[in-house]
N, C-alpha and C positions, 0 to 999 in steps of 0.2 A: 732367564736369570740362572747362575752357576753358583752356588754353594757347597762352600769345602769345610769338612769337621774335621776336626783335632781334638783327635779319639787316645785316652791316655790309657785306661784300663778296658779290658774286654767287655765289663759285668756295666762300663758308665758310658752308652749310649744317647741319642739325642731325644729318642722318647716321645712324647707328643711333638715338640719342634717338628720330629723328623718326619711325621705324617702332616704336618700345617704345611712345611717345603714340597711336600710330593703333592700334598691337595692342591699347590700352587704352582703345579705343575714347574719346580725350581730342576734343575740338574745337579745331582748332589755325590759329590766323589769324597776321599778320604786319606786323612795319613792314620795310617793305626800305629803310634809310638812303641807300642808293646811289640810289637813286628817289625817296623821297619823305620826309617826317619826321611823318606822321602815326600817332599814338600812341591806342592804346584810353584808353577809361574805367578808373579804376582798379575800378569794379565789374561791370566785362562780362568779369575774369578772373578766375582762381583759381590758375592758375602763370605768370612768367614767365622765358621762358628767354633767357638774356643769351648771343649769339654771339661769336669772336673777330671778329679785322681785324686789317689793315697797320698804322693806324693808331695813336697815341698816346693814351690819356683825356687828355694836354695838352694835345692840338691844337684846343682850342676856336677858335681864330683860322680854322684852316683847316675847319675841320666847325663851326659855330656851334650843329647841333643836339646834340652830343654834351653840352652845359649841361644842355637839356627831358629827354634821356636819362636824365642822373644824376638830376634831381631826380623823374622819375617812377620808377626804380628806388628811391631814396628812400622813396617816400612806399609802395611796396608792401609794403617792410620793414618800415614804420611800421605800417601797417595787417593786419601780419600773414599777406601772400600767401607763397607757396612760390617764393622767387626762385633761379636758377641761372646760375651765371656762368662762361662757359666761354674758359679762356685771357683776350684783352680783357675778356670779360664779368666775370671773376674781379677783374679789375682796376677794372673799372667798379664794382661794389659794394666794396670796400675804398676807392676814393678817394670813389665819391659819400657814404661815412659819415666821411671828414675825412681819410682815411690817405693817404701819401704812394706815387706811382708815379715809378720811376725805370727807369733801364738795369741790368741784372744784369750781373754781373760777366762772365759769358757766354750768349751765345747756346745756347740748349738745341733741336736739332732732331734726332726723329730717334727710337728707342725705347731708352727708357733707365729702370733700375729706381729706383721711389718705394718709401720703408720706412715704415711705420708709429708715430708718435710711442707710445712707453710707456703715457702717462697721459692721455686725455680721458673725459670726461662722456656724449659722446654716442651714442645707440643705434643712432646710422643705420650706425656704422663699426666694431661689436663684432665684428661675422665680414670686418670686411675684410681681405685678406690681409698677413701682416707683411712682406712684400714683393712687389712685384708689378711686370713691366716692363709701362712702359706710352708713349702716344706723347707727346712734346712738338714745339711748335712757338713758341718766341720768345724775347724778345730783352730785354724788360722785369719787372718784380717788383714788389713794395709791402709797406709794413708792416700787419702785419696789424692790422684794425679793432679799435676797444674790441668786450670779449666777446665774441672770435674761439676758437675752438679750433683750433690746429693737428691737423691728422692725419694729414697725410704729407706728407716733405720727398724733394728726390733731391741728388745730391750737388754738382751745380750750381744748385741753386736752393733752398733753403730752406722756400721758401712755396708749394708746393702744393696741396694742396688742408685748407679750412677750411670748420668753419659756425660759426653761429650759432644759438643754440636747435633745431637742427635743421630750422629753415625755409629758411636762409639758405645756401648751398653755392657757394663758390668752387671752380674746377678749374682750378688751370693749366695742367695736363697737358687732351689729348683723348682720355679715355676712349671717346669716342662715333664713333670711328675708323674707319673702309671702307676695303676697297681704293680703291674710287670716289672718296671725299675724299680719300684718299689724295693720290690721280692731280692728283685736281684742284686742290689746295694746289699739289702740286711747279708741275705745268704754269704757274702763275701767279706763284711766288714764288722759282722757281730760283736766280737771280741769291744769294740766300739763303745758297748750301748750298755754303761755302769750307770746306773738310773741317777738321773740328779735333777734338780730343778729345771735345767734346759735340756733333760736327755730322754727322752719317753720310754718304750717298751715297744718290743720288736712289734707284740699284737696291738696295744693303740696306736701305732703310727698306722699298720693294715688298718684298721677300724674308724681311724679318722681320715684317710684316702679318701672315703666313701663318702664323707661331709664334705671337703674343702677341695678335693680336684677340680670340681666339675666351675666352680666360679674361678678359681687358681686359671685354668685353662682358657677362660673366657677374658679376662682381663688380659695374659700374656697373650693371646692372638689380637685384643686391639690394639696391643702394643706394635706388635710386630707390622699388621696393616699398614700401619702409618708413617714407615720407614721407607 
């Protein structure tokens, strides 16, 4: 299997993902946005994994390629690939299908617990757990796409994580969490972390890594199994 990331910032990596892909023994190549804006074929893959960023999906003025972005996320969804969209990326596939991307009413940073909606359709999320803290990092949200399932909301954000037909997997939350990303999120986005009700502190987010990764990790890998 062939897996391609869409890598926005240098410091926002795929992190656990990117060792579950190589444990599974997947072929895993990249665009790095920050560097350059060269995009596979859409048949030299089989997954692709959409990363966060600082960035807006508005900002087409200031990133010009974030347009080619959407429209080849587009067109993998059209033709059936296993797309995955993590925080940005989650947002990137909700507006590249027509939905709208805004500011949430707050900034969510920090490990905070996501619940389980009641009722969906889909088999990827029947053992996920009806509550689970897990990590967020942003500042923005969207309505969910036609023939979205919601699956889990938290209490500042609504729209966490959705799919479609089960190919299709938005995360707003980062499942796919390290200490290592961890580090290297803060390191880079500091300036961020104005303590509020949904905004932790740079050392309890470190400190609570240590409680919630290790189950965080184990639910997102039987997620991903079963795709």
């Amino acid at each position: 299997m062939r897996a391609h990331c869409f890598q926005h910032e240098p410091f926002e990596g795929m992190a656990a993902l990117e060792t579950w892909l190589r444990n599974k023994k997947f072929e895993i190549s990249y665009t790095h946005f920050f560097e350059s804006d060269q995009i596979p074929s859409l048949d030299s893959i089989d997954w692709l994994i959409v990363m966060g960023g600082s960035m807006s999906v508005n900002d087409e003025n200031e990133f010009p390629w974030l347009k080619k972005e959407k429209e080849f996320v587009r067109e993998c969804i059209k033709k059936g690939k296993v797309v995955i969209g993590i925080c940005l990326g989650s947002q990137m596939i909700a507006n590249s299908l027509g939905s709208q991307v805004y500011k949430n009413e707050h900034k969510e940073i920090g490990w905070f617990p996501i619940h389980k909606m009641n009722s969906f359709k889909s088999k990827l999320f029947e053992d996920f757990p009806n509550e689970i803290t897990v990590f967020h990092w942003h500042g923005e949200t969207f309505d969910l796409p036609d023939g979205a399932e919601l699956i889990a909301s938290s209490e500042a954000c609504k729209h966490q994580i959705f799919t479609i037909n089960d190919k299709v997997i938005g995360f707003q939350c980062h499942l796919e969490t390290t200490d290592e990303s961890l580090i290297s999120l803060s390191d880079n986005c500091r300036a961020e972390l104005k303590i509020n009700p949904f905004i932790q502190s740079e050392m309890q987010m470190i400190t609570d890594e240590k409680k919630y990764s290790s189950k965080m990790h184990d639910a997102f890998f039987k997620i991903l199994e079963k795709i």
